[in-house]
C-alpha positions as a Markdown table, in Angstrom:
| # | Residue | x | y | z |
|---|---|---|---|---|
| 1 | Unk | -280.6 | -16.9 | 10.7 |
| 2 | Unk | -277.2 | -17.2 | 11.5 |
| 3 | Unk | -274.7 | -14.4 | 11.4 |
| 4 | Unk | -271.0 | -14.7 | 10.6 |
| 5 | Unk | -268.5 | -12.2 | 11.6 |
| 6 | Unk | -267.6 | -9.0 | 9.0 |
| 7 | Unk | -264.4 | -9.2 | 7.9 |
| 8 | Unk | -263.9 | -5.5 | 6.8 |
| 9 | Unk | -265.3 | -4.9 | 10.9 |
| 10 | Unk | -261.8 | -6.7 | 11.7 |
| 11 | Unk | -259.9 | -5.6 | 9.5 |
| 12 | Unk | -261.0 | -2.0 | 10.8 |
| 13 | Unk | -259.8 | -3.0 | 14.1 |
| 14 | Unk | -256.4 | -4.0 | 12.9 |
| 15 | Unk | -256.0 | -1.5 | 11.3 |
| 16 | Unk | -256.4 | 0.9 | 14.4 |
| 17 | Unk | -254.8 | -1.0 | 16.4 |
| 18 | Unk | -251.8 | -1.0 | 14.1 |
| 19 | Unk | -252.1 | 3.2 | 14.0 |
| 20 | Unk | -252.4 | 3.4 | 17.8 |
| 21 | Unk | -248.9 | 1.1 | 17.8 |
| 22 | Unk | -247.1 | 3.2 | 15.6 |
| 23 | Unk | -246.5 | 6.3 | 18.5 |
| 24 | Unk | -243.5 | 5.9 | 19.7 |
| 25 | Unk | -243.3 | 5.0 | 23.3 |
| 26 | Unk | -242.6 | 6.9 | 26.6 |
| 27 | Unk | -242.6 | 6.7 | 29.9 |
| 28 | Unk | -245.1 | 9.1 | 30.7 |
| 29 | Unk | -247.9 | 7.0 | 28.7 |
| 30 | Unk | -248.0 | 10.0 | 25.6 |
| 31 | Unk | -246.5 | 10.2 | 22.5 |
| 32 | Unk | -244.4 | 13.0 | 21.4 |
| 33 | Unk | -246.2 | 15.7 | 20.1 |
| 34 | Unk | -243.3 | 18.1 | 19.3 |
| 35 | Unk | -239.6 | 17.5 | 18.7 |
| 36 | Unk | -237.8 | 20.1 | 20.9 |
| 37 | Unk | -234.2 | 18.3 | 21.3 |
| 38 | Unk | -231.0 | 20.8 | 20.1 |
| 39 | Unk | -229.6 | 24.4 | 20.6 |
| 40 | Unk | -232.1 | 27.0 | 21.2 |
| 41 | Unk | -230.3 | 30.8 | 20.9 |
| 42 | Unk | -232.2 | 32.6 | 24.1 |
| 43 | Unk | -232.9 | 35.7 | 24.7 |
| 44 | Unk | -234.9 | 37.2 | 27.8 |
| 45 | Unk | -235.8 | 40.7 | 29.5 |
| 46 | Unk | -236.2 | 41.1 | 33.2 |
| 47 | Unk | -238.8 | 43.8 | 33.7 |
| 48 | Unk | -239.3 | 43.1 | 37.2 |
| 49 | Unk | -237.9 | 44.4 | 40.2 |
| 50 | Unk | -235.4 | 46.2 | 38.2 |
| 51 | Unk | -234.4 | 45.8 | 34.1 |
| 52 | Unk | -232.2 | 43.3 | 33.2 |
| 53 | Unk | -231.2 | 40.8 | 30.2 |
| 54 | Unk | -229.9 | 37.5 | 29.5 |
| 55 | Unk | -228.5 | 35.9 | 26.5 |
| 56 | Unk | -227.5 | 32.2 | 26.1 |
| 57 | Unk | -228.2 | 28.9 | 24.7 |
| 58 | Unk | -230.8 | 26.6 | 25.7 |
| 59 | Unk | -230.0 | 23.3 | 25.4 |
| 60 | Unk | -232.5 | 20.6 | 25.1 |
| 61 | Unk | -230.8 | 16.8 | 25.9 |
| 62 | Unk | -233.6 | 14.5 | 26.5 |
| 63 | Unk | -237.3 | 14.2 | 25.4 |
| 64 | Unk | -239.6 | 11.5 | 26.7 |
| 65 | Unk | -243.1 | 11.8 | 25.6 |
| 66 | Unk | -244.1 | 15.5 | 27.2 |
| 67 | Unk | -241.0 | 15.7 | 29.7 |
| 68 | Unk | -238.2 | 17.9 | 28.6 |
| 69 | Unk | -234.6 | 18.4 | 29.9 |
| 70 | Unk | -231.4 | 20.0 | 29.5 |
| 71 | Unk | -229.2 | 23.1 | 30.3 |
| 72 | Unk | -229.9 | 26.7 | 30.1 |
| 73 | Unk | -226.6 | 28.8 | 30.1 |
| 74 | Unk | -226.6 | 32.6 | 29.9 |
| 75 | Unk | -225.4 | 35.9 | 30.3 |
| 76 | Unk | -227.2 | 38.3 | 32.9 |
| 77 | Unk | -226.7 | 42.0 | 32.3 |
| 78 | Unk | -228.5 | 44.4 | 35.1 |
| 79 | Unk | -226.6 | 47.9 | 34.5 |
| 80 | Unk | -222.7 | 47.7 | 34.9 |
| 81 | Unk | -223.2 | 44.2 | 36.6 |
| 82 | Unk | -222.4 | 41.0 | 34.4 |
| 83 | Unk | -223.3 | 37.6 | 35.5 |
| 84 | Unk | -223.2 | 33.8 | 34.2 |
| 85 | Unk | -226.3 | 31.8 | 35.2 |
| 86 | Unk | -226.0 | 28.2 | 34.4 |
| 87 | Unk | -229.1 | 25.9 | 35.7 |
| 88 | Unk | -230.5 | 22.4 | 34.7 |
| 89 | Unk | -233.7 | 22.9 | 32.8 |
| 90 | Unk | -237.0 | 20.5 | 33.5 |
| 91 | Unk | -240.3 | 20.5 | 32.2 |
| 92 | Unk | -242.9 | 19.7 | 29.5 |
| 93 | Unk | -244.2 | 20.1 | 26.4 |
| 94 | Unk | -248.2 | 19.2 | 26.7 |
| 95 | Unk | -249.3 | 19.1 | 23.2 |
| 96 | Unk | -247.8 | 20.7 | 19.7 |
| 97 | Unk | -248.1 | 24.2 | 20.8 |
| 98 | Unk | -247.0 | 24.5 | 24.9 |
| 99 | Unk | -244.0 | 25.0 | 26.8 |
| 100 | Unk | -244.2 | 25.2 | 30.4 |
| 101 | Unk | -240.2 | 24.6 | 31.9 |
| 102 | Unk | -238.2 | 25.6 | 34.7 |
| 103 | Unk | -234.6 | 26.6 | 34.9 |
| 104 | Unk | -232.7 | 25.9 | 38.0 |
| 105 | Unk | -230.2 | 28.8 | 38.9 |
| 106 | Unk | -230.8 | 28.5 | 42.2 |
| 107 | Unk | -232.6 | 26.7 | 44.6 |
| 108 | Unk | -235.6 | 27.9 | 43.1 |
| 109 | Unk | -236.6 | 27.5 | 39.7 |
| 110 | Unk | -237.6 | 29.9 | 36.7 |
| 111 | Unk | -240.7 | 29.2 | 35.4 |
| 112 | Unk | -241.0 | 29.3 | 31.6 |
| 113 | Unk | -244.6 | 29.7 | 30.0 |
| 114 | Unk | -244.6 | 29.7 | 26.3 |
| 115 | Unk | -245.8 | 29.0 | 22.8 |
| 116 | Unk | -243.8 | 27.4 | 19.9 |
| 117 | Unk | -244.3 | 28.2 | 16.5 |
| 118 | Unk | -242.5 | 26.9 | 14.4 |
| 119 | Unk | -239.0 | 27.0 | 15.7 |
| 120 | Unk | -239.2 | 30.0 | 18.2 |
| 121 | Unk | -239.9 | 29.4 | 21.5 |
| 122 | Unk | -241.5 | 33.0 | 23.5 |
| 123 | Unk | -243.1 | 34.1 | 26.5 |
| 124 | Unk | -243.3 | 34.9 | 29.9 |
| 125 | Unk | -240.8 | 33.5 | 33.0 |
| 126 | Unk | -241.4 | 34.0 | 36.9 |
| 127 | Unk | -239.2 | 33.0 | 39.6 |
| 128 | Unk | -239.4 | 34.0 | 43.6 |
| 129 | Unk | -236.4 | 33.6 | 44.6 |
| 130 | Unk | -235.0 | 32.0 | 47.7 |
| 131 | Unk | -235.1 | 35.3 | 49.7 |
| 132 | Unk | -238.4 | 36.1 | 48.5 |
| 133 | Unk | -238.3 | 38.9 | 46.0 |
| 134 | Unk | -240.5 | 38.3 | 43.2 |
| 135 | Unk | -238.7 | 38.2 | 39.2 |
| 136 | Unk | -240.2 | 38.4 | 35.7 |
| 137 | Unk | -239.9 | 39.2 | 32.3 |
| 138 | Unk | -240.3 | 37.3 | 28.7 |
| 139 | Unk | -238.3 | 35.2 | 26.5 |
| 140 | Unk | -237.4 | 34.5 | 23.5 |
| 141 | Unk | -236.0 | 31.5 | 21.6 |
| 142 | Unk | -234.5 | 30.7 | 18.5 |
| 143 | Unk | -233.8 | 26.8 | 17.4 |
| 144 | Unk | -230.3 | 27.1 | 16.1 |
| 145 | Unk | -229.8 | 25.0 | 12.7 |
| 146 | Unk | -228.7 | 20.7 | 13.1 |
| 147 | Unk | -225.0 | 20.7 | 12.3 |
């Protein structure tokens, strides 16, 4: 007996092949699982070696796949000292829920660990910096509205 081929079998496999097609490309080989470009508002606490804060915007210019980049730019406040940082940010998003970046102030960067839900970005940062001493704290932030 002789068999012929099933059409609804390819059919099925155009039809996921057509699916797999429709993520958009990248360079790193994944789609994009979470759309992270614009104006984040960011806030963060220094809790170690000694209290501080920052507030700024985090700007996110280019997405490609799970790579991130942009610009953080804030205001450091530790006691009666004021500061502007300003650092290239690079980094990735890994799937829908992860943020793992780092901020460039220095020659160092500031690692960024964090969640998104919805559109508020938190957790904890690290960063040794060039002379050794060890910084942390957590952050905070808030995508601003498209205008």
């Amino acid at each position: 007996m002789k068999h012929r081929p099933r059409p609804l079998g390819a059919a099925l496999a155009l039809l996921v092949a057509a699916a797999v097609s429709c993520a958009p490309p990248t360079a790193d080989g994944g789609p994009i699982r979470v759309n992270l470009l614009g104006q984040w508002d960011y806030q963060a606490v220094q809790t170690s070696p000694t209290p501080a804060t920052l507030a700024g915007v985090l700007g996110v210019t280019g997405q490609t796949g799970t790579a991130v980049s942009g610009a953080l730019d804030v205001t450091e406040t530790a006691g009666p000292a004021v500061r502007a940082l300003n650092g290239v940010v690079s980094g990735q998003a890994p799937d829908s829920a992860a943020v793992d970046f780092d901020a460039f102030f220095d020659v160092t960067g500031r690692r960024h660990l964090g969640t998104l839900a919805r559109d508020t970005l938190q957790g904890t940062w690290a960063e040794q910096s060039s002379g050794g001493e060890l910084r942390s704290g957590t952050f905070r932030a808030v995508r601003r509205p498209p205008t």
